[in-house]
KOLMAR-957195 format. One record per atom (N, C-alpha, C, O): residue number from 1; residue in three letters; atom name; x, y, z. Coordinates in steps of 0.02 Angstrom, whole numbers, plus 50000, padded with zeros to 5 digits. Atoms other than C-alpha are relative to their C-alpha. Example, Ala and Ser with C-alpha at 12.3 -4.5 7.8 and 13.67 -1.06 7.14 Angstrom:
! residues 2
1	ALA	N	50045	49941	50000
1	ALA	CA	50615	49775	50390
1	ALA	C	50045	50060	50000
1	ALA	O	50097	50059	50033
2	SER	N	49958	49941	49997
2	SER	CA	50684	49947	50357
2	SER	C	49961	50055	50037
2	SER	O	49986	50110	50045
END
This chain:
! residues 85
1	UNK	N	49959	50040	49955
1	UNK	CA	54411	55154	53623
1	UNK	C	50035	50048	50048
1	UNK	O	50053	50104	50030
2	UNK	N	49943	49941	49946
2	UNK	CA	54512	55241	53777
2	UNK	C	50047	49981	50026
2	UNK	O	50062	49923	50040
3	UNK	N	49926	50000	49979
3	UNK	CA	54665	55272	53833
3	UNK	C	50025	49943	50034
3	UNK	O	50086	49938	50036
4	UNK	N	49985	50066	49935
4	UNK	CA	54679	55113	53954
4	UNK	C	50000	49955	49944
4	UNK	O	50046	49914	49938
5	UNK	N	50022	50059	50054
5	UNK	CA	54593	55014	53790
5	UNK	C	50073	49980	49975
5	UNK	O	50100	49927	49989
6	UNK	N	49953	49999	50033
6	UNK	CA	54749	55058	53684
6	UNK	C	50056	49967	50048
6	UNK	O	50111	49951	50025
7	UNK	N	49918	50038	49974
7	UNK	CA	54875	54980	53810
7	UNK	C	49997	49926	50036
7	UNK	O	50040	49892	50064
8	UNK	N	50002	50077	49978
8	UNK	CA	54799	54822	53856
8	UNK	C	49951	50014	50062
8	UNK	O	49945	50069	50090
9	UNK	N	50045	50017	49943
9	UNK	CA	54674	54768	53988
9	UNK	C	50057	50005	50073
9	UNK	O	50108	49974	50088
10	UNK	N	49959	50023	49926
10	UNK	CA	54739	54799	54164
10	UNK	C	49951	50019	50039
10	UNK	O	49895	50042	50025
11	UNK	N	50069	49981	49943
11	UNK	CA	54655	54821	54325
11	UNK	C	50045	50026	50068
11	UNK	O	50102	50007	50080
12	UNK	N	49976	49950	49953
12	UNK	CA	54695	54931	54470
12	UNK	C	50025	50058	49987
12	UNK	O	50014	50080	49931
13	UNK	N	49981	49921	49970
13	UNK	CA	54781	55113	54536
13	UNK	C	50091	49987	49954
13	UNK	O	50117	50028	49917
14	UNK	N	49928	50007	50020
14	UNK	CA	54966	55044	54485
14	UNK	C	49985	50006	49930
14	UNK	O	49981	50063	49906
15	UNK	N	50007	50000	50073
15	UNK	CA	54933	54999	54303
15	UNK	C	49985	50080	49980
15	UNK	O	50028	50120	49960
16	UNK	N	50011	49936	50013
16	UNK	CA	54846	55155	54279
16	UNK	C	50030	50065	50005
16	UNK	O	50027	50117	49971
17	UNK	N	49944	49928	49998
17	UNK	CA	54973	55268	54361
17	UNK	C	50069	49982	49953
17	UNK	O	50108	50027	49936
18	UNK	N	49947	50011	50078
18	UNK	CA	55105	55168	54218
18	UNK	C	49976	50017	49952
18	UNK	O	50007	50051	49911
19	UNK	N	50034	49951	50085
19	UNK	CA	54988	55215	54078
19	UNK	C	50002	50071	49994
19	UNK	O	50008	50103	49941
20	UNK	N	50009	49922	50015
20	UNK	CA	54972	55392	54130
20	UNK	C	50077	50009	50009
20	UNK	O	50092	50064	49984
21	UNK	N	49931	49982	49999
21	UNK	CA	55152	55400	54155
21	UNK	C	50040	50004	49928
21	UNK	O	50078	50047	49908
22	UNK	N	50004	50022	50085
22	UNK	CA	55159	55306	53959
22	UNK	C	49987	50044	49973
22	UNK	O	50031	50076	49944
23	UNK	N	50024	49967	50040
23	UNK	CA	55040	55408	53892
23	UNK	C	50041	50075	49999
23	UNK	O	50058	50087	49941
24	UNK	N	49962	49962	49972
24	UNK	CA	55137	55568	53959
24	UNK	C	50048	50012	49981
24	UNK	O	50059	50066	49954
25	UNK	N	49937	49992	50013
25	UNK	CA	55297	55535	53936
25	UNK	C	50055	50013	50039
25	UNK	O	50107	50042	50023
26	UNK	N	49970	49966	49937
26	UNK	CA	55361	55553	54100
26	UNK	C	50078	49949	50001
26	UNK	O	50083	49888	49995
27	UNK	N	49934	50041	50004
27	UNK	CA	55548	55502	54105
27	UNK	C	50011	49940	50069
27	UNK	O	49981	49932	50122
28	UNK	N	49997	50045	49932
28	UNK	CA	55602	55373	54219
28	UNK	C	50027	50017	50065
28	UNK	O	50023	49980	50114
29	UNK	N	49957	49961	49935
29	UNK	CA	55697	55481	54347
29	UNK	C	49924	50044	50033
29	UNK	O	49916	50046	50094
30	UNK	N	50038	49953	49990
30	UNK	CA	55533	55603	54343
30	UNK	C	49936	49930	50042
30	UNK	O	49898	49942	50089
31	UNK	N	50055	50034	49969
31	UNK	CA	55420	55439	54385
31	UNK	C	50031	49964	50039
31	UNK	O	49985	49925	50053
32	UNK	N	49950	50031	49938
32	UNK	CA	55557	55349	54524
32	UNK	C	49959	50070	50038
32	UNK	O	49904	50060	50065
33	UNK	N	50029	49942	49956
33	UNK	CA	55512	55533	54606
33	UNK	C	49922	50000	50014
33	UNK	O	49904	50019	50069
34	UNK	N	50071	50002	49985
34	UNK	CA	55326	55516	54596
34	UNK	C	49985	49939	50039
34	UNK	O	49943	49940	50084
35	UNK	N	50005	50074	49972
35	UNK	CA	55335	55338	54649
35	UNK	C	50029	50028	50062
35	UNK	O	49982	50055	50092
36	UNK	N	49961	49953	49944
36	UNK	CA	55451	55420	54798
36	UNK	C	49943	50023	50046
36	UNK	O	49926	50007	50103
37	UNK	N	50065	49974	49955
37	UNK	CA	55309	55508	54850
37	UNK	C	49954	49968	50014
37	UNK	O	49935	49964	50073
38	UNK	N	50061	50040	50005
38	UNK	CA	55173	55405	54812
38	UNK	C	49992	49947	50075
38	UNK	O	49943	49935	50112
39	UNK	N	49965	50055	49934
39	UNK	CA	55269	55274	54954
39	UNK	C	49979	50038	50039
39	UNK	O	49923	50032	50066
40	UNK	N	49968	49963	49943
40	UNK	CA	55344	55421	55067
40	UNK	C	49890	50012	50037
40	UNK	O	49874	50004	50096
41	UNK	N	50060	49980	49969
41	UNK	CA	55127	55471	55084
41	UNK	C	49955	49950	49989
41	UNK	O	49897	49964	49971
42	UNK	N	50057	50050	50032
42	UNK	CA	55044	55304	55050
42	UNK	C	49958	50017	50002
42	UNK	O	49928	50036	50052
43	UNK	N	50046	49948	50078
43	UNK	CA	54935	55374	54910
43	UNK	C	49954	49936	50013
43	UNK	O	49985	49889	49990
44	UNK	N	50016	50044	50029
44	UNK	CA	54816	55244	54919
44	UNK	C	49973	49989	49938
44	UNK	O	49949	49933	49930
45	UNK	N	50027	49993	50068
45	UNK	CA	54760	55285	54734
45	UNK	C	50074	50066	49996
45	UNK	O	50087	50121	50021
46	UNK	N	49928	49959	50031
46	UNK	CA	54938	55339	54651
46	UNK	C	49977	50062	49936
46	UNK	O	50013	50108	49918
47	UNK	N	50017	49974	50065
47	UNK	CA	54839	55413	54501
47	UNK	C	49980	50078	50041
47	UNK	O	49980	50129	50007
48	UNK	N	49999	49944	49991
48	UNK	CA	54800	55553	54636
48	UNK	C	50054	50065	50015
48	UNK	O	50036	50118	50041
49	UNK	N	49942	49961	50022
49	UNK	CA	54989	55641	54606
49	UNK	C	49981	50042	49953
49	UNK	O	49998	50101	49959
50	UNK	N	50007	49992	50052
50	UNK	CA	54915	55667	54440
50	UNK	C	49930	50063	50009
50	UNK	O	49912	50093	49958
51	UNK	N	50057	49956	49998
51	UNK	CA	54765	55784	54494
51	UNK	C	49999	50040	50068
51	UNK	O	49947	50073	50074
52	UNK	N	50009	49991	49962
52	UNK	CA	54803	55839	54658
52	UNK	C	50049	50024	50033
52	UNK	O	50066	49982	50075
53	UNK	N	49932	49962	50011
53	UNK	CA	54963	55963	54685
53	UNK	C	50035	49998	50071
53	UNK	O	50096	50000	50080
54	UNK	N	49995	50005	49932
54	UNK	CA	54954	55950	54873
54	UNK	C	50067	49952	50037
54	UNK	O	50098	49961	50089
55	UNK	N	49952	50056	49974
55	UNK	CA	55076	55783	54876
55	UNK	C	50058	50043	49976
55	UNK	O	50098	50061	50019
56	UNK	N	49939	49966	50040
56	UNK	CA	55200	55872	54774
56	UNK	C	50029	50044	50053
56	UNK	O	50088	50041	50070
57	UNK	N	49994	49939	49973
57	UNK	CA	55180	56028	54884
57	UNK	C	50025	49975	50068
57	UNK	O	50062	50011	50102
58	UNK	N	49985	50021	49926
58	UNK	CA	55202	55920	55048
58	UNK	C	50077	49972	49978
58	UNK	O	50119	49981	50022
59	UNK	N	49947	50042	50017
59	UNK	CA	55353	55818	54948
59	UNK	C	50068	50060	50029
59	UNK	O	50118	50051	50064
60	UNK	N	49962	49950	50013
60	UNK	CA	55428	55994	54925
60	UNK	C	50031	50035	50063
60	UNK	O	50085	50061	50074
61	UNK	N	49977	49975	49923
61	UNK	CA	55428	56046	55100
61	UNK	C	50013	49953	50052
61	UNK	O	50001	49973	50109
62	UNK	N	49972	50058	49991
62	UNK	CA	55496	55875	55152
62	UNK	C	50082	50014	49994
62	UNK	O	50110	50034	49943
63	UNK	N	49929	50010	50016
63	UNK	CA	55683	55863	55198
63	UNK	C	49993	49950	49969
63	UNK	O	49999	49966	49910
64	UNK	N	49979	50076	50035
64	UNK	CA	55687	55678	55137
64	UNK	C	49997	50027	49897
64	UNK	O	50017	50001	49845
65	UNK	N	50003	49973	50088
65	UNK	CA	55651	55782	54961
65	UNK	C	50056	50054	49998
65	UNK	O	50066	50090	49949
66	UNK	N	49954	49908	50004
66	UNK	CA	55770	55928	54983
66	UNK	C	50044	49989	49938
66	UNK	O	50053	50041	49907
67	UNK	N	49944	49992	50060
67	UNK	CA	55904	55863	54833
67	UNK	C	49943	49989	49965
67	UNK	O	49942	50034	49922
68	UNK	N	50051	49988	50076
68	UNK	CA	55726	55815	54712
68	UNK	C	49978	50098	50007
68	UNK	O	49953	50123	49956
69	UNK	N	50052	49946	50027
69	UNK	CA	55663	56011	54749
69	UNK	C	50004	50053	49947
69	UNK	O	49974	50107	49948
70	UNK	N	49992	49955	50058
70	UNK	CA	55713	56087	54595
70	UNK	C	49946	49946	49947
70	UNK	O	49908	49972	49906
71	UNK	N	50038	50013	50046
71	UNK	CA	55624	55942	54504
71	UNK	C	49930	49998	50018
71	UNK	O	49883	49998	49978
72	UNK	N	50089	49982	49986
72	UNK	CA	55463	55958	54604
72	UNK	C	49976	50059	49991
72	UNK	O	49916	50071	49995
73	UNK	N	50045	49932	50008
73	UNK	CA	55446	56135	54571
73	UNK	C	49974	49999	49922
73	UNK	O	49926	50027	49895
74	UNK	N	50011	49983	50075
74	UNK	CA	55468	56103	54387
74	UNK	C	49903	49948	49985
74	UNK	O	49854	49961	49950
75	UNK	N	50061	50034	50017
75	UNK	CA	55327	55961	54401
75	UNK	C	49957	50039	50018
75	UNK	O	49925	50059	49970
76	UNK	N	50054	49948	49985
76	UNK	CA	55211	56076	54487
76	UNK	C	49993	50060	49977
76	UNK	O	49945	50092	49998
77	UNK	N	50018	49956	50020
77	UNK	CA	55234	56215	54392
77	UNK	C	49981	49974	49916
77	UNK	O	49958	50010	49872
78	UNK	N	49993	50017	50077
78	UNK	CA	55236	56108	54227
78	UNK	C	49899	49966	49990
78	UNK	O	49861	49965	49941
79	UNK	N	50071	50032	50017
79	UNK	CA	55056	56019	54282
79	UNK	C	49956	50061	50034
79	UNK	O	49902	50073	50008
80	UNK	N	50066	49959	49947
80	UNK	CA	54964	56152	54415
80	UNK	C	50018	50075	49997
80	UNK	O	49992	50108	50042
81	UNK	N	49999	49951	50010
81	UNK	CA	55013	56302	54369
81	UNK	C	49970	50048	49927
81	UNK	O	50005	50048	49876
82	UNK	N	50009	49988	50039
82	UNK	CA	54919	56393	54260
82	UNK	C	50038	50069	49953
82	UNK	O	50068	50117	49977
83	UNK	N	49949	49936	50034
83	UNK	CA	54997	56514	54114
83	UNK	C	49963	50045	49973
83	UNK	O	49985	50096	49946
84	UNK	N	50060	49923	50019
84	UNK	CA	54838	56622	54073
84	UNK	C	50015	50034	50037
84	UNK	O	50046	50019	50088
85	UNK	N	49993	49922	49961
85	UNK	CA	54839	56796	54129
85	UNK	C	49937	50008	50046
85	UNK	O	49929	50059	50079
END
């Protein structure tokens, strides 16, 4: 069964970017900010925040973000940064 199975039938980009947010664990202040963005660059597929560091990176160098950029660095260093040597 997969990840979508376990939380109920839904259909579309929204649902899916709430499950991966679910599955995750992303607090609600940390996903208001992704949603933030998601708007500020209509994402038309929100689930691409989640694979694609670029929105973050544009969020970051965004005045309209200047009081989130302490928590966009932490998201982008917490998902796209790798910690191998």
């Amino acid at each position: 069964m997969s990840l979508l199975g376990l939380l109920g039938p839904r259909i579309g980009h929204k649902p899916l970017f709430d499950d991966l947010c679910q599955y995750h664990k992303i607090d609600r202040k940390t996903k208001l900010l992704l949603n933030h963005v998601i708007q500020k660059y209509q994402l038309s597929q929100p689930i691409e925040i989640f694979i694609d560091s670029k929105w973050l990176d544009q969020a970051l160098n965004d005045e309209e973000f200047a009081d989130s950029a302490d928590d966009l660095r932490e998201i982008i260093k917490l998902w796209f940064e790798s910690t191998s040597s």
